[in-house]
C-alpha positions in Angstrom: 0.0 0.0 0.0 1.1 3.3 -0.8 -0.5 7.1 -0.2 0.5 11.2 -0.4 -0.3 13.4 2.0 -0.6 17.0 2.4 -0.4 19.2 5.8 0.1 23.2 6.9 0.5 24.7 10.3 -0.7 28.2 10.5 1.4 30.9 12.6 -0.9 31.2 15.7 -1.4 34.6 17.6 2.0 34.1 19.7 4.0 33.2 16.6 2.6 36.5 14.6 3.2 39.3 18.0 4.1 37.4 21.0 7.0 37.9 23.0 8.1 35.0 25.1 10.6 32.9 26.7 11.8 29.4 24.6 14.0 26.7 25.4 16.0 27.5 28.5 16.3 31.4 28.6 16.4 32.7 24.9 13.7 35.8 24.6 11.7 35.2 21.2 10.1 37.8 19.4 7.0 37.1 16.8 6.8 38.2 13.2 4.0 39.5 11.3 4.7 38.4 8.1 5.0 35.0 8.8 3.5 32.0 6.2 2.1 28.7 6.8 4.6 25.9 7.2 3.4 23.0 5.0 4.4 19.2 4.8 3.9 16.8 2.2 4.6 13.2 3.0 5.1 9.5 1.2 4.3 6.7 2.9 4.8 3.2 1.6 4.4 0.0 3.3 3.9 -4.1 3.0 1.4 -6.5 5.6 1.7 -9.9 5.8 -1.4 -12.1 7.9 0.0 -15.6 8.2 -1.7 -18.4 10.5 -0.3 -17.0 13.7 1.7 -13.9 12.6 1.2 -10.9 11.4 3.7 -8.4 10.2 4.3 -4.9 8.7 6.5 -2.6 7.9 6.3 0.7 6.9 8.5 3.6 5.4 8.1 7.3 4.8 9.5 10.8 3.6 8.3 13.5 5.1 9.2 17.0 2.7 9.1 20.5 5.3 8.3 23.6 3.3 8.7 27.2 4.8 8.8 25.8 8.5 8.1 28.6 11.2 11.3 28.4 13.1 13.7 31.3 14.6 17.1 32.9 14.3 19.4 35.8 16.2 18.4 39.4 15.7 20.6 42.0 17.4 18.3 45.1 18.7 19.9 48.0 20.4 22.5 45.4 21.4 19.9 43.2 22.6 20.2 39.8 21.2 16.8 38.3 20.6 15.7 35.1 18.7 13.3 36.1 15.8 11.0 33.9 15.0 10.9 33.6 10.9 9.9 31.0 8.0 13.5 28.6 7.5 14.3 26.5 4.7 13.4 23.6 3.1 13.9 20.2 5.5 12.9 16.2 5.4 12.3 13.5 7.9 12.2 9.7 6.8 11.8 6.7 8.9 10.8 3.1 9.2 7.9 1.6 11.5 8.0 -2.6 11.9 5.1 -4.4 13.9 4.4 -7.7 14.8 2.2 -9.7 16.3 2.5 -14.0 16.8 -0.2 -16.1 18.4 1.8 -18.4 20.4 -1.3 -20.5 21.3 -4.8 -19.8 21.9 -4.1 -17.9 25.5 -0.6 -16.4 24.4 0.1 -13.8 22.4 3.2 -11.8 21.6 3.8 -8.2 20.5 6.2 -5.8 19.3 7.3 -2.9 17.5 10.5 -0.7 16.7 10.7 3.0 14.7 13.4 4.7 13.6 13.5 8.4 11.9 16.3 10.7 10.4 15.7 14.5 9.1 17.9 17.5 8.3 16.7 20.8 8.2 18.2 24.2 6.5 18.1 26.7 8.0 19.9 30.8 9.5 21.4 31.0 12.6 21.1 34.7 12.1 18.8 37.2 10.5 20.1 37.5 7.0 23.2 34.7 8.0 24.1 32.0 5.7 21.9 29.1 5.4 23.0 26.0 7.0 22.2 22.4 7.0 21.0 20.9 10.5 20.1 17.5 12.4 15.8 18.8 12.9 15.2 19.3 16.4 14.5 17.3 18.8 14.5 14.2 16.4 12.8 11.1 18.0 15.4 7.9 18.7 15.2 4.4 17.9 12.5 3.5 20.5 10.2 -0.1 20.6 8.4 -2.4 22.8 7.7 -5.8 23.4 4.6 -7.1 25.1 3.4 -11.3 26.3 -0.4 -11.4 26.9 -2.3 -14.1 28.5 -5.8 -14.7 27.8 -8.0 -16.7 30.6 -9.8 -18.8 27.9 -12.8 -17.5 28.3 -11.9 -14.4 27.8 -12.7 -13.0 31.3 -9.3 -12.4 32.7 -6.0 -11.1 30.7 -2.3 -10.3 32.3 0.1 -8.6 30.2 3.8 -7.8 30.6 5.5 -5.1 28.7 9.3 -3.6 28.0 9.1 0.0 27.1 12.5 1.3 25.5 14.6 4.4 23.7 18.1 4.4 22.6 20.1 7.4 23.3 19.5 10.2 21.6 22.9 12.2 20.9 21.8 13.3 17.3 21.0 17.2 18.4 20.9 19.8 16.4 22.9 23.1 17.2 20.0 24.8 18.8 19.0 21.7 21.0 22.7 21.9 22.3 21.9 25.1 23.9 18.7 23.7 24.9 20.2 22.2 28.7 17.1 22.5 30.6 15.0 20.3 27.9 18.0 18.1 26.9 21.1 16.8 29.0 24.3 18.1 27.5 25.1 14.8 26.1 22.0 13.6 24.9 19.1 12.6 26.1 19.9 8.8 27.8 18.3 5.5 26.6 16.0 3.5 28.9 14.0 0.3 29.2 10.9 0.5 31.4 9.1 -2.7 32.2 5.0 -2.6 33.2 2.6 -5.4 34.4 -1.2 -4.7 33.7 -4.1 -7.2 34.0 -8.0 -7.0 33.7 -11.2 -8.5 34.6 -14.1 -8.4 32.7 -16.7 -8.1 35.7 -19.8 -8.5 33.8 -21.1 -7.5 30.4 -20.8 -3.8 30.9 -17.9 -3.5 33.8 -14.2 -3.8 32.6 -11.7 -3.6 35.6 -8.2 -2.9 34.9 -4.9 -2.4 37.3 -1.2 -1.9 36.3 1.8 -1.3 37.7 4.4 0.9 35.6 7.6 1.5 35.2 8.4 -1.4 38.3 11.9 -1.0 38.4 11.3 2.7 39.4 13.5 4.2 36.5 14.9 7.5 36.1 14.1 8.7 32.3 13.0 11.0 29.8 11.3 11.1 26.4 13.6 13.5 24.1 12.9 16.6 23.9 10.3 16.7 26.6 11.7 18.7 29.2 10.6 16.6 32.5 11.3 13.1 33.9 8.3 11.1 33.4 7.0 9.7 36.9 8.2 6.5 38.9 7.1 3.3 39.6 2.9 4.4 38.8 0.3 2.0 40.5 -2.8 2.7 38.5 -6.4 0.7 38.1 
């Protein structure tokens, strides 16, 4: 299977006049004159349904027209960060799944992405244009689940390993970034959850999980927190 896809991002009221404070302590000015950023993305992609596995794979190129990003300004010896329409950029990546029913009350799960993208852009107002890793770039991240099914379907345990490699592709602006990113990248981690539910009755689903057991200290890239602990939740 195969499709094209258009999409456009309109500069919001902040973007057009705001003033405000981005990444750890850079001052950003808006722009009135600002244009819509636009996408248009291929996306290609195979499935396979055997007996008891299913597969996929999928790949695609994302084009980045006129994206609303920012560059230094110098006013009255001020330096600011402007925010203004930057070159042309690209993100491709891959996205496997699979799925194999190990017997009629086990069943196994996984999938794995991976994305690249550069990005043109000015460093400075009416600088030379310059070719960049796109911010904030998502890393190699998957996960793996085993579900049990009681066989008549009323009760269902699942265990599952949540995981990121580290991300150390920055670009120059997420260097600077040290309260969103660590200066070395942003770490890899592997988070394992339990979860289990019981179908009451009819109309009443009960669910409980424990996540993130091993009460691991991580980040999604680019985020700017820790996400929480081990998380008891029903």
């Amino acid at each position: 299977y195969g499709g094209v896809s258009e999409g456009f991002r309109a500069p919001n009221l902040a973007d057009l006049t705001g003033s405000t404070v981005s990444r750890s302590k850079d001052e950003v000015i808006g722009s009135s004159d600002l244009d819509a950023e636009k996408t248009l993305s291929y996306e290609f992609g195979t499935k396979a349904d055997l007996r008891d596995v299913s597969l996929s794979l999928t790949s695609f190129y994302t084009q980045i027209r006129n994206p609303i990003t920012s560059a230094e300004e110098s006013i009255e010896e001020v330096d600011y960060l402007r925010l203004t329409n930057g070159e042309d950029g690209y993100i491709w990546g891959l996205e496997g799944d699979a799925a194999w029913r190990i017997s009629e009350q086990w069943g196994l799960f996984a999938n794995l992405t991976f994305q690249d993208g550069k990005q043109k852009s000015r460093e400075v107002i009416g600088g030379p244009v310059l070719e960049d890793t796109v911010s904030r770039l998502a890393p190699l991240f998957g996960s793996v689940r085993l579900r049990w099914t009681q066989a008549g379907g009323k009760y269902w345990i699942e265990g599952q390993m949540l995981g990121a490699a580290t991300q150390d592709n920055l670009s120059s602006r997420d260097l600077g970034d040290d309260q969103r990113i660590p200066s070395n990248g942003t770490p890899g981690y592997l988070v394992g959850s339990v979860r289990g539910g019981w179908k009451v009755r009819e109309n009443l689903l009960v669910t409980i999980g424990i996540e993130n057991v091993t009460d691991e200290d991580y980040r999604v890239h680019g985020s700017g927190q820790n996400e929480a602990g081990i998380n008891f939740v029903g």
